[in-house]
N, C-alpha and C positions, 0 to 999 in steps of 0.2 A: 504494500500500500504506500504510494510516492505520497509525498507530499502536497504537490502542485498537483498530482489528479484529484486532490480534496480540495484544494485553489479554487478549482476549476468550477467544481459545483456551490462556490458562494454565491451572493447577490453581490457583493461587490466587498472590498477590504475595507472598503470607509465605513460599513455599516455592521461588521460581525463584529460580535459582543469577546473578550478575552475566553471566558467558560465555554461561550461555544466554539470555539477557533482550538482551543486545546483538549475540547471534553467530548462535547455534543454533534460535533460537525465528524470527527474520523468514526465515533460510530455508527452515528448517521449513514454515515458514507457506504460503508458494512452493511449493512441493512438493503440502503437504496441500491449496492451491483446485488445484493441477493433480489431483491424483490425483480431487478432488471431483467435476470438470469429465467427468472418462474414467468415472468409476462405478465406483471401484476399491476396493473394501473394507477399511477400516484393518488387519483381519487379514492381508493381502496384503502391503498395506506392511512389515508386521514382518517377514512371513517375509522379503521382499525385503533386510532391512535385517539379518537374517541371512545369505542368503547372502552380501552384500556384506563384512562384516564376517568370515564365516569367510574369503572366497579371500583377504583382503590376509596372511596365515599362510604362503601359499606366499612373498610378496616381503619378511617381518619371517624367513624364512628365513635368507634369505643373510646375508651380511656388511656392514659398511657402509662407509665409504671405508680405514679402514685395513686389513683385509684381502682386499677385494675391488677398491679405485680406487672411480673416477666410476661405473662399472656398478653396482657395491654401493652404494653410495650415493642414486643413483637408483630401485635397488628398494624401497630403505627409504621413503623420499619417497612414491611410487607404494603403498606398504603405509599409511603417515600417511593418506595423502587418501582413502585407502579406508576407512580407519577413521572417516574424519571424515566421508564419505560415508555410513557405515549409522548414524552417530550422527545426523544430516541426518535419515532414516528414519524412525530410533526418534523421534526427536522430531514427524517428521508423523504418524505413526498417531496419538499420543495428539489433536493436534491437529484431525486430521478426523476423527477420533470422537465429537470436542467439539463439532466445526462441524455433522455432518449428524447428531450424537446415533443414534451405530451405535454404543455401547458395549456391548461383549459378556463374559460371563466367562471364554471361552475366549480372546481379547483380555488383560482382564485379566493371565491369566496366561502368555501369550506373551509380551505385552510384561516381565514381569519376568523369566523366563527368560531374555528374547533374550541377556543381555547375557554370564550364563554360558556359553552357547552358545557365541558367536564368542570367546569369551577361549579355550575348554578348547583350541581347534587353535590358533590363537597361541600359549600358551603351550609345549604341544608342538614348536612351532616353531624357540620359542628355545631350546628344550633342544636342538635338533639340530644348530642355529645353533652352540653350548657346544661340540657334541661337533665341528663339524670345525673351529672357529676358535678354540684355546685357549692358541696359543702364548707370548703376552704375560701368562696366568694364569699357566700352569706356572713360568713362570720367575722371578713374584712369589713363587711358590710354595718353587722349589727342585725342581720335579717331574721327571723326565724322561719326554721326549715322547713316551712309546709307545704301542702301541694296548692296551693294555690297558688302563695307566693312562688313556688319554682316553676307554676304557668307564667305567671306573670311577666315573670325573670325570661324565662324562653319566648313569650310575643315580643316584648321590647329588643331581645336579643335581634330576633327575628325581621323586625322590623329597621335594625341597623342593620341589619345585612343586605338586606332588598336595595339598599339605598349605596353599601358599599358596594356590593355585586353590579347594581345595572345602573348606577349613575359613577360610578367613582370606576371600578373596575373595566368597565367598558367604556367610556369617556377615555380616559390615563390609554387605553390600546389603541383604540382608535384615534386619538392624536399622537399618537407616539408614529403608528403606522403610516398616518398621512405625512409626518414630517420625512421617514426614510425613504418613502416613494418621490416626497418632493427633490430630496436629496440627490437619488437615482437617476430622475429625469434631466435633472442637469449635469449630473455625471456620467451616464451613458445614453442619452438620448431614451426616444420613445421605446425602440424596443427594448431598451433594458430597464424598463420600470412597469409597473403594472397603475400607476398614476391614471386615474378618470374619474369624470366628471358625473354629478348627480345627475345631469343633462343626457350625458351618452348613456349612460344604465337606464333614464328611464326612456331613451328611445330604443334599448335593442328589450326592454321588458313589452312596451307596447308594439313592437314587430315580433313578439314571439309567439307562435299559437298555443293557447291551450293544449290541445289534442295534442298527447304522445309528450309532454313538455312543463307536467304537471308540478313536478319537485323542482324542475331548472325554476319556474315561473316565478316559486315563493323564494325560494333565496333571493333569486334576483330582484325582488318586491322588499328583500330587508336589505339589500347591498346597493338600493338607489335610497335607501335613506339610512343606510350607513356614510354614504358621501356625501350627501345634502348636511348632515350634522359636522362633517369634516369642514365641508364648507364653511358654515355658521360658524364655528369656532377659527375661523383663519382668515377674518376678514382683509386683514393687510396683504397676508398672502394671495389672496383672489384678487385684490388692483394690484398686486406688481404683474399676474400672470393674463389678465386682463388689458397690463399697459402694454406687457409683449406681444399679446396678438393686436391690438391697435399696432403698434410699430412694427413686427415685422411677418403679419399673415398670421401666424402661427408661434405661442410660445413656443415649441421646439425649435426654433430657425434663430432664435436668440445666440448674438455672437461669440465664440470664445473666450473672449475677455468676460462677457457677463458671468459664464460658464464658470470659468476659474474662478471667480471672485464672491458667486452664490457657494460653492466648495469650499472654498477657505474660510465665510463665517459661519456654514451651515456645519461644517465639522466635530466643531467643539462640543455640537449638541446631540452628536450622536450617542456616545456614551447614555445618555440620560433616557433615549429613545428606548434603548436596551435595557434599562433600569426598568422602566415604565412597561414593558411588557412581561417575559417568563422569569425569566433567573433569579432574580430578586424578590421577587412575589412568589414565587415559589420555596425559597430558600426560607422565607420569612416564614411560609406556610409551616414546611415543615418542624423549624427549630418551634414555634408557638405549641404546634402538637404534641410534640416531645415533650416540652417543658409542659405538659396538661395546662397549660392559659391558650386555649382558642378562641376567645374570646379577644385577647391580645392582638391576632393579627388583623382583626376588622377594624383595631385604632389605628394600627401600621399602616393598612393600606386609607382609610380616612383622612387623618393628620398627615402622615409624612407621603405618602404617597402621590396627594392630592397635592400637595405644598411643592413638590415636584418637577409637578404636572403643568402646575401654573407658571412655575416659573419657567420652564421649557416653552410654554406659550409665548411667554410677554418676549423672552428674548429672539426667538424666532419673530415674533409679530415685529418687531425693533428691525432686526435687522432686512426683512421686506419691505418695511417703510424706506428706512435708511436707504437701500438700492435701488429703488423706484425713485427717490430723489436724484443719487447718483447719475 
């Protein structure tokens, strides 16, 4: 296994994260000449890399060594490697995509979905985890341990999570995602990004027929307003890419000079792009589990995650400003 035939299957050097470059990408890679070798369709692998990814929810279930012993403990472990298993996955679909150029849009946007996917039952998970293991909260608390109170305790739980899951969780991805495809596009042009518009998603949804085309239709119904919300939150970036199609036909015909120059300040922010999607949010997952505080990681991904988030924004938002002046 070279080196550079794992190069090869990146998206590009400016955008892979350090853990995947030395962790996730060569066994990735493993995986994607196997799957290449069977004739196995990168869309397969996703889904595959979903289910994997939802069942470890049954074993982030339980408890972990302090209210369960060595058994809780071990399901947790067995939940980890599961997780890191469909992250294995995720990472070979986009790879044998690259390898035998089977990139599809329905691909596309399974692979960005996948990740909401397996988090929403995880997350659920932990909330139930909350409601029968909360003896060491309540008493930080002053609570008494009843079952009402430990309903109580599991709706409000419950209720912060809905909020970390599909506004914080999905938000924090989806702008992470839309800044590395922006990044892309001015780094290797159109075909090496998968960068488009809530515009073109909903003109190839309303050219699509029904008939034969039922599951492409609904994805594609949540992937023209997965990019309308990218939209909404990038408004500086839609008048710089706005001001290049006024000036020259088409942002992608935007000169060289602009090219290098949107790379050297959009760089520094990749790092954070990668932060704001798996490795981190995962890692966090898991040490919270370990240490039985699951509850812990819906402040992590709330507070610090969010805090992030934003700031990845404003400074991207700054410097599209800034080069639409330029």
């Amino acid at each position: 296994m070279k080196e550079q035939d794992i190069k090869q299957t990146y998206k590009s050097n400016d955008t892979e994260e350090w853990l995947d470059r030395v962790f996730t990408r060569p066994i990735g890679y493993l995986w994607a000449r196997l799957f290449a070798r069977l004739g196995i369709h990168p869309n397969t692998v996703t889904i595959l890399s979903i289910l994997i990814g939802v069942s470890s929810a049954w074993f982030f279930a339980h408890g972990s060594y302090r209210t369960e012993g060595s058994t809780g403990l071990l399901l947790n472990i067995i939940g980890v490697l599961l997780m890191m298993w469909a992250n294995f996955y995720d990472s070979a679909d986009g790879q044998l995509a690259r390898m035998t150029n089977q990139k599809t849009q329905l691909g596309r946007i399974l692979d960005g979905a996948a990740s909401i996917i397996i988090f929403v039952p995880v997350y659920c998970a932990m909330v139930w985890r909350c409601y029968l293991h909360h003896d060491m909260e309540f008493r930080w608390l002053g609570i008494a341990d009843t079952e009402a109170n430990a309903l109580i305790y599991a709706l409000l739980l419950f209720c912060m999570v809905l909020f970390s899951g599909f506004v914080c969780h999905s938000g924090q991805c989806r702008l992470a995602d839309y800044y590395r495809q922006l990044h892309l596009f001015f780094l290797k042009g159109e075909a090496g990004t998968e960068l488009s518009t809530s515009a073109q998603q909903e003109a190839l949804y309303d050219a699509m027929p029904w008939r034969g085309h039922l599951i492409e239709k609904f994805f594609l119904k949540t992937y023209v307003n997965y990019t309308r919300s990218q939209e909404k939150s990038t408004p500086a970036a839609q008048r710089m890419l706005l001001t290049l199609r006024c000036k020259y036909d088409k942002a992608g015909n935007a000169p060289q000079v602009f090219r290098e120059e949107f790379r050297h300040q959009s760089l520094p922010l990749m790092p954070l792009t990668n932060i704001l999607t798996f490795n981190t949010r995962a890692i966090a997952l898991y040490a919270c589990c370990l240490a039985d505080l699951p509850w812990l990681y819906f402040v992590f991904e709330i507070v610090v995650m969010s805090a992030l988030c934003e700031y990845m924004r404003r400074r991207h938002e700054t410097l599209c400003q800034s080069i639409i002046i330029q």
